[in-house]
C-alpha positions, 0 to 999 in steps of 0.5 A: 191734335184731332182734326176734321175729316178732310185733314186726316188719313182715313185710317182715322176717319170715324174715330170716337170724339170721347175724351178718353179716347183721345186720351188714349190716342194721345197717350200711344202716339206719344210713346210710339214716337218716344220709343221711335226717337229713344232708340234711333229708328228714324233714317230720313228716307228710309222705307218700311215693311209694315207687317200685318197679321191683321190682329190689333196690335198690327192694326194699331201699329200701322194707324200710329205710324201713319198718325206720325207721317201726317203729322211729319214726324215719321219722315219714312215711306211706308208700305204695309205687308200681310203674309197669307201662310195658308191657314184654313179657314183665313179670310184672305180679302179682309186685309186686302180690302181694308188697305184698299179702303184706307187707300195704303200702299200694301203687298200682300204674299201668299207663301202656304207655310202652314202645311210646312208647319203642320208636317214637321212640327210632331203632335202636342208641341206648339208651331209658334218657333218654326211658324215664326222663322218661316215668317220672318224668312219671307217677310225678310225676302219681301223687304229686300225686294221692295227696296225697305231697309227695315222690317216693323212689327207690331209686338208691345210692352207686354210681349216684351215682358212676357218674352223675358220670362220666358227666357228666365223660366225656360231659357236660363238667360236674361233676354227680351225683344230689344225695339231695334236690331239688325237681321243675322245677315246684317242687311235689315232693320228690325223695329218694335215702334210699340215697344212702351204701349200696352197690350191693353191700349192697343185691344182698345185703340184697335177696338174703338176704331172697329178695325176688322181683327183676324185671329190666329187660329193656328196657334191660339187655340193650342192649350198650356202654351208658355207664353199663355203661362207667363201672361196668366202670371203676369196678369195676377201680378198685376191684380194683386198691385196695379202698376206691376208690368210698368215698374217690370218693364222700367227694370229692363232699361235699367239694367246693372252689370255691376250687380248682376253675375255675368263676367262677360258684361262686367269685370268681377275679376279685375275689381280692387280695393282702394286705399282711404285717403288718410289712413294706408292701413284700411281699406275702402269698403264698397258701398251698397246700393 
């Protein structure tokens, strides 16, 4: 799988000779393409809006896909996009001449959506929601005009996870990040290529190839956020029974209507008895499972 500098993209170029970074590398190649092929995102042809915000899961997400096009199993072009919204203090040419540098087809907008946020967002709540509409406003926006028929964002399993309990604790419903769907007005794809890696993966993936991370300061820094809630929660579980977030995870392709209390997604009204075949006069017991 590893090879010599001339035959790869250079967003490998420099990459740790280690056995457990090829493990590693290996490992979230592996379920990105899983991810890929299980939940159909593949249209021969297609072209993709690569999103970058320029934090690790991006990074990650844009190598991977990149690793997957070398090896012609991502037959998509692909063209990456960061959305500059005007944050003080944004290093602006770091992504610019990163992409340069990797020699990667890119499209970088300016659209100051901060000072919109900070108006209208009241003091002490977070700007994650409006943040995030007006992001993926314009994101949509750059998509259609350069012709992309999906939009591809970097969230991983744990983002996943960490939204479900969001829903549940603060939501009143089960939902979750879905790895594919299509944009309100019907005309967009959206995919989650790293819907199986895990957040730790891409903190190491990202950090062993010493890609120049941006953190986000707009939001990061606000304190008592729900998402920093359900991941401190996560992140105990976790300790206290290793494993925890995989098993969670599998639960959520795994899902029972039968045994769940939603009347929209399974008849509970229309379920019968039926007859045992030798005796008319009991009735089958449905059994538990």
């Amino acid at each position: 799988m590893f090879d010599k500098t001339d035959e790869i993209h250079p967003l490998f170029h420099g990459a740790p000779t280690s056995t457990e970074f090829k493990k590693l590398r290996k490992r979230v190649v592996r379920q990105t393409r899983e991810a890929i092929e299980q939940y159909g995102m593949i249209q021969p042809g297609a072209r993709w809006l690569v999103c970058l915000s320029g934090g690790k899961d991006s990074y990650t997400l844009l190598a991977i896909l990149y690793e997957l096009k070398w090896r012609g199993l991502l037959p998509v072009d692909l063209l990456a996009c960061n959305l500059d919204q005007g944050q003080p203090g944004f290093p602006a040419t770091v992504l610019p001449e990163f992409l340069e540098k990797m020699d990667v087809p890119h499209r970088i907008e300016y659209q100051d959506t901060y000072s919109i946020v900070m108006d209208k967002v009241p003091e002490g709540r977070t700007f994650c929601a409006l943040c995030s509409r007006l992001r993926r406003g314009n994101l949509y926006r750059i998509a259609r005009e350069e012709g992309c028929s999906a939009v591809v964002l970097g969230h991983h399993r744990d983002d996943i996870l960490e939204t479900f309990f969001m829903n549940l604790f603060h939501g009143g419903r089960l939902a979750t990040m879905p790895p594919k769907l299509v944009n309100e007005e019907g005309d967009l794809f959206v995919y989650r290529p790293l819907a199986h890696v895990a957040e730790a993966d891409c903190e190491k993936f990202a950090k062993a190839m010493d890609y120049p991370i941006i953190p986000c300061d707009l939001c990061g820094s606000q304190d008592g956020l729900q998402r920093q809630q359900v991941k401190q929660i996560l992140d105990q579980w976790e300790r206290n029974s290793p494993g925890r977030r995989q098993v969670m995870f599998r639960s959520l392709m795994n899902a029972r209507p039968s045994h769940l209390l939603d009347p929209k997604l399974f008849d509970f009204a229309g379920l019968s008895l039926n007859p045992r075949k030798n005796d008319d006069n009991l009735m089958e017991i449905p059994q538990l499972r």
